[in-house]
C-alpha positions as CSV (number, residue, x, y, z in Angstrom):
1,X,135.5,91.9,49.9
2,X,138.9,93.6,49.7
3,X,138.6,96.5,51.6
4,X,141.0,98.8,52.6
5,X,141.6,97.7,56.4
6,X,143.6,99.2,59.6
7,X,145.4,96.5,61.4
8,X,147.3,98.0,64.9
9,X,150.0,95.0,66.4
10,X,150.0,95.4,69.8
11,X,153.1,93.2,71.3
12,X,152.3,91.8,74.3
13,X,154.2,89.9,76.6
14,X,152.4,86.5,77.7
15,X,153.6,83.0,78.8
16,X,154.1,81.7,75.4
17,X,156.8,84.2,75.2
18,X,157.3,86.4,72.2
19,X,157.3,85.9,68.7
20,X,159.0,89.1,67.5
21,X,156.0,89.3,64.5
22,X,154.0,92.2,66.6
23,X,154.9,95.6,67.9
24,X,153.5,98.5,70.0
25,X,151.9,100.7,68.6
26,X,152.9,103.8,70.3
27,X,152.8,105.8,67.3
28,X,149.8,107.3,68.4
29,X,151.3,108.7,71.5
30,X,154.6,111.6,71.2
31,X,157.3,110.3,73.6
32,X,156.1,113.1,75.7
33,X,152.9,112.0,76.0
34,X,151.4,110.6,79.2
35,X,150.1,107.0,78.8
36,X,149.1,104.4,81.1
37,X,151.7,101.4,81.8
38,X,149.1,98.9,81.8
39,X,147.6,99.3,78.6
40,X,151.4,99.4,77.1
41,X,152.5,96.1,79.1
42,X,149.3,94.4,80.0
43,X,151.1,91.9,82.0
44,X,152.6,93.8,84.8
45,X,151.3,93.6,88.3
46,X,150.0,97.0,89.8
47,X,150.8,97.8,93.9
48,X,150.8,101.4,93.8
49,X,151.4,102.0,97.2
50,X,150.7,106.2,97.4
51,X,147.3,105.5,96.4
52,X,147.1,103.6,99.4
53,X,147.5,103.9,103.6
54,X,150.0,100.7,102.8
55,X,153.2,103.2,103.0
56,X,155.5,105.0,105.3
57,X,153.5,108.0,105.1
58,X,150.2,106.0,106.3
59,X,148.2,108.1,104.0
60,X,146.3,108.0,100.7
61,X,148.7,110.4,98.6
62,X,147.2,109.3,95.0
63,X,143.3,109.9,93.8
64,X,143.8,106.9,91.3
65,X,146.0,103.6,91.6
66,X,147.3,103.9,87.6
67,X,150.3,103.8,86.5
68,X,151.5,106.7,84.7
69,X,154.9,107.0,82.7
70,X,156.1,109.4,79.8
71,X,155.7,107.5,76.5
72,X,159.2,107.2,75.8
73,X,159.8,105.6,79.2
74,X,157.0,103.6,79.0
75,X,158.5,102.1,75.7
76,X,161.5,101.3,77.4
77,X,160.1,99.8,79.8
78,X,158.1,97.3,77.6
79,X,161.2,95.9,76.1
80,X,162.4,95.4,79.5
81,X,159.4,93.4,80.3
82,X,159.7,91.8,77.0
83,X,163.0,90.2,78.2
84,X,162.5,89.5,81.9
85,X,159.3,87.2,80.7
86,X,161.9,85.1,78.6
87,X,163.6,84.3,82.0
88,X,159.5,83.4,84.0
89,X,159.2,86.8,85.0
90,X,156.7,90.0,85.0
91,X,157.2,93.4,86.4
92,X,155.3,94.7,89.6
93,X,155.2,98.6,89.6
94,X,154.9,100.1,93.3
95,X,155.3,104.1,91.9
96,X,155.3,105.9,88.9
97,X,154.2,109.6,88.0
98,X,154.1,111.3,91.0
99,X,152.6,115.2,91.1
100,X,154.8,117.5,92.8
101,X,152.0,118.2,96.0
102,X,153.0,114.4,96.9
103,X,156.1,115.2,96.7
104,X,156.5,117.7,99.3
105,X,154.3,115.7,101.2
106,X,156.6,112.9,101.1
107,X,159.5,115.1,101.7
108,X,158.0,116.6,104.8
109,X,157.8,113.2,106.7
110,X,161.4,112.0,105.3
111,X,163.9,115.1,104.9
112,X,166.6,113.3,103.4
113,X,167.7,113.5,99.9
114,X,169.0,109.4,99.8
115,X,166.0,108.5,99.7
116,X,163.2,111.5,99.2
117,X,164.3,114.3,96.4
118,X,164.0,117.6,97.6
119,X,161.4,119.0,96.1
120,X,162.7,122.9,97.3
121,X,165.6,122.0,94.9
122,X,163.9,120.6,91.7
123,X,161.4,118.5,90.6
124,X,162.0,114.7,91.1
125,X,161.9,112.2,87.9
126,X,159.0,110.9,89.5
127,X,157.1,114.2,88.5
128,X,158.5,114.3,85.0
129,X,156.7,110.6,84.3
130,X,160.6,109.2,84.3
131,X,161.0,107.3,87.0
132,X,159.6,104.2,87.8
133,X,160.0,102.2,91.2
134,X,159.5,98.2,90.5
135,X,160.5,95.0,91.4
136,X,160.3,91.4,90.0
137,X,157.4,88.8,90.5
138,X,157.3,84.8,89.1
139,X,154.4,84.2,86.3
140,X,152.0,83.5,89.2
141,X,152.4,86.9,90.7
142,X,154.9,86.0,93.8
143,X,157.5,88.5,94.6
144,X,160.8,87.5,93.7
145,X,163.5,87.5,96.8
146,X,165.2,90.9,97.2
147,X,166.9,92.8,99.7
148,X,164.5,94.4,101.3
149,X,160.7,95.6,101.1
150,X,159.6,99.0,99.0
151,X,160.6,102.2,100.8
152,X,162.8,100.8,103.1
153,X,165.1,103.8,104.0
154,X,168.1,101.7,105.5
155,X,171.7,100.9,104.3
156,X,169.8,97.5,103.7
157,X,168.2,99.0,100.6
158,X,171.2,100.0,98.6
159,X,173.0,98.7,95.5
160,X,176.0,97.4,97.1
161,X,173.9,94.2,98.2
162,X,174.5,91.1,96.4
163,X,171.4,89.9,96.0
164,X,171.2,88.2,92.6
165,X,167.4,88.9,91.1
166,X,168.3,93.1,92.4
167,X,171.3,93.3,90.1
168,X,169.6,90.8,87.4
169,X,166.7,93.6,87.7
170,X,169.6,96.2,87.3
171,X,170.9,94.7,84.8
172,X,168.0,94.4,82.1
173,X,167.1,98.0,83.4
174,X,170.5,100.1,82.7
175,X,170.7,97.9,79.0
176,X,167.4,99.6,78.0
177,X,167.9,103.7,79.2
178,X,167.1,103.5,82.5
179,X,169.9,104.9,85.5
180,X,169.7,103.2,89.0
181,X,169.6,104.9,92.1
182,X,172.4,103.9,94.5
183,X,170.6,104.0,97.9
184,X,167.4,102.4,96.3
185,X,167.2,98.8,94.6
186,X,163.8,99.1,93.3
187,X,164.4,102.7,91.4
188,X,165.5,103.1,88.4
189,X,165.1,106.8,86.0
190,X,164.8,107.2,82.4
191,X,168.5,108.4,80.8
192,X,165.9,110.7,78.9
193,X,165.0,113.4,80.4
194,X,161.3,115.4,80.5
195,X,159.8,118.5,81.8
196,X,158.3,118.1,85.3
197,X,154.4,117.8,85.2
198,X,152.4,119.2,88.3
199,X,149.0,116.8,87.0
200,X,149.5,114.0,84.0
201,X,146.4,113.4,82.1
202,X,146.2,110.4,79.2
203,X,144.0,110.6,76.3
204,X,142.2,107.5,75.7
205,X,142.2,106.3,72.3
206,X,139.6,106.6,69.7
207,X,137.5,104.3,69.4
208,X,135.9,104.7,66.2
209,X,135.6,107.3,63.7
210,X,132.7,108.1,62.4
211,X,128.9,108.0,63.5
212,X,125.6,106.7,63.0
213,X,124.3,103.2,62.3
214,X,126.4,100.3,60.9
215,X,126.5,96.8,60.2
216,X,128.9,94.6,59.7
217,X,128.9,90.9,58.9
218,X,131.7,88.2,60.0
219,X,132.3,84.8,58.9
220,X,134.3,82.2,60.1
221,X,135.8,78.9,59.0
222,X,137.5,75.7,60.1
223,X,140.9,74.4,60.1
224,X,142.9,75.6,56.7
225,X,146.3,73.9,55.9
226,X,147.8,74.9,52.8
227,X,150.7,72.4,51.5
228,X,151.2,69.3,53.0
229,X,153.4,67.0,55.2
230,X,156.4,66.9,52.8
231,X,156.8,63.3,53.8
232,X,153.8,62.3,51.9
233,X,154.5,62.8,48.4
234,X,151.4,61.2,46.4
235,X,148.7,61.9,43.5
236,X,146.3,63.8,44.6
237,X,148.4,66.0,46.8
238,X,147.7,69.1,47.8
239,X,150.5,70.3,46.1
240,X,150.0,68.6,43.2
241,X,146.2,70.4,42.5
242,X,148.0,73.7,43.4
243,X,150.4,73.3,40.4
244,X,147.1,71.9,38.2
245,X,144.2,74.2,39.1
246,X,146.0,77.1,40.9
247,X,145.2,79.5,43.7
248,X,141.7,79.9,42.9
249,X,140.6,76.9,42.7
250,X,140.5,75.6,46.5
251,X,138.2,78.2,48.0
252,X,135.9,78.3,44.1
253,X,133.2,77.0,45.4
254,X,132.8,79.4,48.7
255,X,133.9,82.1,47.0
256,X,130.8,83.7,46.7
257,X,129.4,83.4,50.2
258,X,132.8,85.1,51.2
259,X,133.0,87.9,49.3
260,X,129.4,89.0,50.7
261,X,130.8,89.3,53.9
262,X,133.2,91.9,55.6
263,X,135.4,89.7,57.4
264,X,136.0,86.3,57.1
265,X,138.3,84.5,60.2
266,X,140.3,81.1,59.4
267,X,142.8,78.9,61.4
268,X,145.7,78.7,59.6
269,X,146.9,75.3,60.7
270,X,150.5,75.3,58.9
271,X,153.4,76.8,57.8
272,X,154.1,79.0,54.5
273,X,157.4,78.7,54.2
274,X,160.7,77.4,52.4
275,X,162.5,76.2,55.9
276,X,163.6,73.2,56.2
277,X,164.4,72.3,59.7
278,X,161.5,71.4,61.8
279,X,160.6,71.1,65.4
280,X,161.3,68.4,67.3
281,X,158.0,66.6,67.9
282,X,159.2,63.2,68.7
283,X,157.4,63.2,72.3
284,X,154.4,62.6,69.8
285,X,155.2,59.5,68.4
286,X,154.2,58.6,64.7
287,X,151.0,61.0,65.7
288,X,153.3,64.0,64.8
289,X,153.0,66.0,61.3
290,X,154.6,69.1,59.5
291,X,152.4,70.6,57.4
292,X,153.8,73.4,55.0
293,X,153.4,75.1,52.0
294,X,154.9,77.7,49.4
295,X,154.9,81.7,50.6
296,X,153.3,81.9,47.7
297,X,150.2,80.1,48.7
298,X,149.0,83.1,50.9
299,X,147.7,84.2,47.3
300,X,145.1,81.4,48.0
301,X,143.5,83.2,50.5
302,X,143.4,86.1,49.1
303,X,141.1,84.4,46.4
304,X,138.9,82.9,48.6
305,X,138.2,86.4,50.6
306,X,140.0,85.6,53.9
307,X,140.9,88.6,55.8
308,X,142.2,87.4,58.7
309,X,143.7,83.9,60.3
310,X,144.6,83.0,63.7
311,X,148.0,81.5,64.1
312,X,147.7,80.1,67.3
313,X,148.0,76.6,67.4
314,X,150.0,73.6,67.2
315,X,151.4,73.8,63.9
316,X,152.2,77.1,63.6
317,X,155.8,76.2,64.7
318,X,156.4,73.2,62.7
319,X,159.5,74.7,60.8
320,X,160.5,76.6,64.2
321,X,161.1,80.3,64.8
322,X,162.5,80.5,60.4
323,X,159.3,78.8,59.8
324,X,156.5,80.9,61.4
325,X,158.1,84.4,60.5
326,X,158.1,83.6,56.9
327,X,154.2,82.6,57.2
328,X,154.0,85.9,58.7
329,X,156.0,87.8,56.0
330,X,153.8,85.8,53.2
331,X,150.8,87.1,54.8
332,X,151.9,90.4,55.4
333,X,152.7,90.7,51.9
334,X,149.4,89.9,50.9
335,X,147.8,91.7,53.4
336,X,146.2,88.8,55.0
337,X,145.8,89.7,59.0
338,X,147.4,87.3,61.2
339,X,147.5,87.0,65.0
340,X,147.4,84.5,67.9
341,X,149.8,84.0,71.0
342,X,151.2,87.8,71.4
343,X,150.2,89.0,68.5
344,X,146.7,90.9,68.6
345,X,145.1,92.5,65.5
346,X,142.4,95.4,65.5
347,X,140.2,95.1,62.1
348,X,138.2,98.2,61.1
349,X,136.0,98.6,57.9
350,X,133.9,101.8,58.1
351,X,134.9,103.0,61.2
352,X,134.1,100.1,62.8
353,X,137.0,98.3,65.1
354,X,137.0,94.5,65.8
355,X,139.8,93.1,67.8
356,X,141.4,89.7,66.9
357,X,142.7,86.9,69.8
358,X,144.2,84.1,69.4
359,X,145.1,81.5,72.0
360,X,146.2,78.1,71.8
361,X,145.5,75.6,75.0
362,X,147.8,72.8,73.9
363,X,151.4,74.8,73.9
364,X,153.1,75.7,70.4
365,X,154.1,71.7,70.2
366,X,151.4,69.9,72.3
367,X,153.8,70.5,75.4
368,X,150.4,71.8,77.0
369,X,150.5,75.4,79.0
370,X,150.1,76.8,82.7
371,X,146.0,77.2,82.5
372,X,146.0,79.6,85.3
373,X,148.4,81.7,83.3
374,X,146.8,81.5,79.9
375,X,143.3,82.6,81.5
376,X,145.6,85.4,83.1
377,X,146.5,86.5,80.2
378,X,143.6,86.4,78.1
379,X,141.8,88.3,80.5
380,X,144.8,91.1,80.2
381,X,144.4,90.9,76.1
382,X,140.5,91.5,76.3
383,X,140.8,94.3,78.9
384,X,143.6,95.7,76.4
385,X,141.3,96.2,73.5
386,X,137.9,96.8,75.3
387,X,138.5,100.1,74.8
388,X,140.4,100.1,71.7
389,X,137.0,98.2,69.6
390,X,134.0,97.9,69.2
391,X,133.7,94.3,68.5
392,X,136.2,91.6,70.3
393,X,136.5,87.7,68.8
394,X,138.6,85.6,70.5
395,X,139.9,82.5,68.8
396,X,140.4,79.2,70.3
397,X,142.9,76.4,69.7
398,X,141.2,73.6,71.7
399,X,139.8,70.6,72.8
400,X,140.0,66.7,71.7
401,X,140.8,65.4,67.9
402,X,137.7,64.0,66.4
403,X,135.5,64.5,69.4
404,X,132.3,66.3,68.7
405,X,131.6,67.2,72.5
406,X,133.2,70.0,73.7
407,X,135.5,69.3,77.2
408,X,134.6,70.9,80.3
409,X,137.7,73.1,79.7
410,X,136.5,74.5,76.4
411,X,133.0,75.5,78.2
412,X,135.1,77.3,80.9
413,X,137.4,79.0,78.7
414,X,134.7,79.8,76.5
415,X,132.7,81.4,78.9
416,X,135.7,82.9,80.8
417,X,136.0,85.2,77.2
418,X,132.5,85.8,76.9
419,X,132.2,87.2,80.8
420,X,135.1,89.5,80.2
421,X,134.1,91.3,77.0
422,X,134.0,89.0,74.0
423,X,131.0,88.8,71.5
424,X,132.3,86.0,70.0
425,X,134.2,83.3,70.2
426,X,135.6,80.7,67.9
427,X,137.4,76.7,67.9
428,X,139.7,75.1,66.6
429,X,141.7,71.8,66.8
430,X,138.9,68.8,66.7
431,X,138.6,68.5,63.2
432,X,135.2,67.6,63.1
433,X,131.6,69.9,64.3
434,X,131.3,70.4,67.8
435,X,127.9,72.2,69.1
436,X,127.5,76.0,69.5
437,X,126.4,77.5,72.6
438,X,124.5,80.6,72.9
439,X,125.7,82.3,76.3
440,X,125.1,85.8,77.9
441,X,123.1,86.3,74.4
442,X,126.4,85.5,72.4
443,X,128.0,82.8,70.3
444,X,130.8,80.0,71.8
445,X,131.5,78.1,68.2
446,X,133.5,75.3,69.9
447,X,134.7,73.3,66.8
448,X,134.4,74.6,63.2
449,X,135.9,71.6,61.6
450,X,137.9,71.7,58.6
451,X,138.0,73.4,55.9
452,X,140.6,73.7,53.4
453,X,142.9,71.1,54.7
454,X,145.9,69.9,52.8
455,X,147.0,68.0,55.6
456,X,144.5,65.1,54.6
457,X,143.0,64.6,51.2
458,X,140.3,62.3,52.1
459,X,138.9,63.1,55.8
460,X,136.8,60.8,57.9
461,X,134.5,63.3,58.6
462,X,133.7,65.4,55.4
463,X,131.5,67.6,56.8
464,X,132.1,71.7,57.6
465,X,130.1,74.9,57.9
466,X,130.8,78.6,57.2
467,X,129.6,80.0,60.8
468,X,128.3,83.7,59.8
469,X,126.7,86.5,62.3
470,X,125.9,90.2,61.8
471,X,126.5,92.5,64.1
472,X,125.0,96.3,64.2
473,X,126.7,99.0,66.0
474,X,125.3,103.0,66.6
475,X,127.9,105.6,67.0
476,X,130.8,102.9,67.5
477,X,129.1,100.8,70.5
478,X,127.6,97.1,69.7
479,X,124.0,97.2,69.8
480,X,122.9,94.1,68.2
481,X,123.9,90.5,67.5
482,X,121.6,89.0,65.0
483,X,121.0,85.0,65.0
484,X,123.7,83.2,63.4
485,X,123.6,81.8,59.6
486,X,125.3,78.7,59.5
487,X,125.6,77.4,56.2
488,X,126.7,73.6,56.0
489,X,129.2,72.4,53.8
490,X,130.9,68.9,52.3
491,X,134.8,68.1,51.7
492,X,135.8,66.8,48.9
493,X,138.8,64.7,48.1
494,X,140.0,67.3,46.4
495,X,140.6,69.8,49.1
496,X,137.1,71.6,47.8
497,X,134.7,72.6,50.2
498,X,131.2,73.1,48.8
499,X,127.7,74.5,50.1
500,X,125.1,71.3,50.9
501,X,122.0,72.2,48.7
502,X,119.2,73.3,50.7
């Protein structure tokens, strides 16, 4: 099953803040390019106001209400949305490519270079995809106090006010290429500078190469810990079978069913790394654990056919920040996919692209998250790759421990993904089976159980399932979803999992 795979990182910015491991992939795109802001920063707030009646002209200048920026620009502007979201902030764009007809339209009504550019002189920076008029909102999509309202051509409107969040806004925007405009608060141009475009047109990405019919099978598993809470040194360890049996022994028994697949998906609950400070998790009480392992145990994965695992949940950061990049690195070196929070990973094998989400519902250390927010986000994440893949999975971190009904939040959330584009969706967290619901004709797995779990050598509830559905495509669109395999397995005490005879 070890195919050659594409995986695109897409960094975006959410309200668990980011984790540095992903990147945009603006490769694809020449800084000259045209791209659309929103598919670049998912997380900024739209009011363009020229594709409107809501501006000082009173008419609709715009035929769409995207946001359009020059490549380069637009990357710029992602880091700057990358660091305002560290301080509980996202961007809200009021203008951004403007064609030059506008422009004279504009100029017409408002004669005065301050605050219109002439356009008898030279294009503006608006019609070069350089310029960008914005302001600040809170997480929750409230404007930020500033000193006055978009287009407001008074001496109100200029730099020299003291306003705090204008020259915070300033601020983040001149340290990333950007040059304000004196008269204006809210605009800001690129440092670098383009040719003027009279219409802007963006490509859309690929979806798939390649025609014709195609199947493609995915599996998915429970929790996975690999290592242990180093507090708990005993025989029998996890760690202890590692340095008897080696990496291919844990997954031995499952090997086969996952190497007939094309991609399996785990929860990688745990750490792969050598750090050695950990989180402070003392709100927990004696409930709270640290579960790591070796960098080198990502080769145990790779032995047991794992493609991909979701990092998402609530031991990801159990060695802090040190801890969770050198699980990344371990994986990465053994090209293992990971994502979860920001991070969002596109699988293809034959052509065929699946996007990867991860989310996590109880907060990095069980210090819970803003719901409204998460769902926000989520829905910006699925939108993202809708038309990026042909398949989207979305993987929960979720519910109660050792419950086997699913909370009314899980059914929401599930269904929430599911309405918005998902064919799948997959949970985490309970450590025993919860039910799967079959909604809208697809799959809500709300608790896979565990798996390969270090973290416990002999669990109270010892019995798992490989979850395992094949989907058909024709000419890159999802045609089919066949009826799920589920294949029941037992845990052994010696961190084994093995099919049930039928």
């Amino acid at each position: 099953m070890f195919n050659r795979f594409l995986v695109i990182l897409i960094t975006l910015t959410f309200i668990f803040g980011p984790t540095n491991q992903a990147r945009a992939d603006t490769s694809i795109n020449k800084s000259t390019d045209f791209v659309d802001i929103q598919q670049i920063i998912p997380s900024v707030k739209l009011d363009m106001k020229y594709a409107t009646t809501d501006n000082f002209t009173h008419k609709k200048l715009y035929a769409s209400s995207k946001a359009l920026l020059r490549n380069g620009t637009a990357i710029k502007l992602k880091k700057v949305a990358d660091e305002v979201e560290k301080k509980g902030f996202r961007l809200k764009i009021w203008d951004a490519y403007r064609d030059s007809k506008a422009q004279f339209q504009m100029w017409d009504l408002v004669p005065d270079s301050r605050y219109v550019a002439n356009p008898y002189k030279g294009y503006s920076n608006h019609s070069r995809g350089s310029a960008v008029d914005l302001s600040l909102v809170d997480l929750e999509g409230n404007e930020i106090e500033m000193p006055t309202g978009f287009d407001n051509f008074t001496a109100a409107a200029a730099r020299a006010n003291e306003n705090a969040n204008a020259k915070y806004l300033e601020t983040i925007m001149v340290k990333y290429g950007f040059k304000p405009l004196a008269t204006e608060w809210w605009h800001f141009d690129d440092t670098d500078i383009y040719e003027p475009a009279d219409t802007a047109t963006v490509t859309p990405p690929p979806v798939l190469q390649g025609n014709g019919k195609k199947e493609i099978k995915v599996s998915a598993i429970g929790d996975v810990t690999l290592g242990q809470d180093d507090r708990f040194q005993y025989n029998g360890s996890f760690n202890q079978y590692y340095k008897l049996s080696g990496a291919g022994y844990f997954f031995s028994g499952v090997k086969k069913i996952l190497s007939e697949d094309d991609l399996t998906i785990a929860n990688l609950e745990g750490t792969l790394t050598n750090a050695t400070e950990k989180a402070d998790k003392s709100s927990q009480g004696d409930q709270a654990f640290f579960f790591k392992g070796s960098p080198s145990y990502s080769a145990i994965l790779k032995d047991g056919c794992i493609e991909a695992v979701d990092l998402a949940n609530n031991h990801c950061m159990d060695y802090l920040e040190k801890g969770f990049k050198e699980t990344v690195t371990a994986l990465d070196n053994t090209e293992i996919i990971s994502f979860g929070y920001d991070k969002v990973a596109i699988y293809e094998k034959d052509g065929i692209k699946i996007g990867l989400i991860g989310v996590n519902t109880l907060g990095k250390l069980e210090e819970g998250v803003n719901l409204i927010s998460l769902k926000f986000d989520l829905v910006n994440k699925i939108h993202l790759l809708n038309d990026q893949t042909s398949l989207i999975i979305v993987s929960f971190h979720w519910g109660t421990e050792n419950k086997s009904t699913p909370t009314s939040e899980q059914r929401e959330l599930g269904r929430l993904a599911i309405d918005q584009g998902a064919a799948l969706v997959l949970g985490h967290h309970p450590h025993v089976i919860q039910p799967i619901e079959e909604y809208q004709g697809k799959s809500i797995v709300y608790s896979l159980g565990n798996f390969v779990f270090g973290g416990n050598s002999n669990p109270r509830y010892k019995t798992t399932e490989i979850y395992s559905q094949t989907f058909s495509f024709e000419n890159g669109k999802l045609v089919g979803i066949a009826i799920p395999l589920i294949i029941p397995c037992k845990l052994s005490t010696s961190f084994r999992p093995e099919p049930l005879p039928n």
